[in-house]
N, C-alpha and C positions, 0 to 999 in steps of 0.2 A: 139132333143137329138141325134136322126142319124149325124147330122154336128159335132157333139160332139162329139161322139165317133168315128166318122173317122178322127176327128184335133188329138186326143189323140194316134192313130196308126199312127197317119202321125210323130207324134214328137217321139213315142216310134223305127220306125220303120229309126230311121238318126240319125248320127253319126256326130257328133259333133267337129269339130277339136278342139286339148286339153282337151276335156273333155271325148269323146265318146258315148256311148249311158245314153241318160237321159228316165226317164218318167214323166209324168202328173196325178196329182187326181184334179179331178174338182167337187165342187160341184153347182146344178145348184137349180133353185126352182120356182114355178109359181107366175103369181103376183096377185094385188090385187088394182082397184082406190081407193079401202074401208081402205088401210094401209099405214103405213109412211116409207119411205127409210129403217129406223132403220129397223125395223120389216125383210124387205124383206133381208139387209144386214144377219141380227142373223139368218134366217132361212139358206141362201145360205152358212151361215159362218157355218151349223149345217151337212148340205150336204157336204160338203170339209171335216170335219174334217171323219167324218162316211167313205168316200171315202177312209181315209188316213188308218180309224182303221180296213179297209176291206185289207189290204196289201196294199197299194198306187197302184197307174196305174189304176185307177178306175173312174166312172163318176156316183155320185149319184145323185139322182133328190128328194128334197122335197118338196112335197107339198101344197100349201095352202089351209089352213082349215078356215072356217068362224070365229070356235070361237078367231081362234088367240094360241090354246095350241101349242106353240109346241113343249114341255114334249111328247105331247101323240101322237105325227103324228108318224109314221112309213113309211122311205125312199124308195123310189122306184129305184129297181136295173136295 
């Protein structure tokens, strides 16, 4: 997570010629050999968005959970 949030100030923190300053929301999420690509994509894809609805420029982490909810997981900021 620390590489992650210093890639996210490294690209927050440069100026872009023709565009100028951009930002980054990443989201990221732990794995599992017990789960299938899908699974690990929808959770990371649940992290990005969560990152976006916190104001973008954000890196949320969520979690894997044995039983597979992830309705009920709550993101780690």
């Amino acid at each position: 997570m620390e590489r992650t949030v210093f890639f996210r100030h490294m690209i927050e923190n440069e100026a872009i010629p023709t565009v100028g300053k951009v930002t980054i929301s990443i989201g990221l999420t732990d794995t599992s050999s017990h789960e299938s690509i899908l699974q690990i994509i929808e959770r990371a894809d649940q992290a990005f968005y969560e990152a976006k609805r916190q104001g973008r420029n954000k890196v949320v982490v969520w979690p894997y959970q044995q039983d597979g909810k992830i309705d009920d997981l709550k993101p780690n900021m």
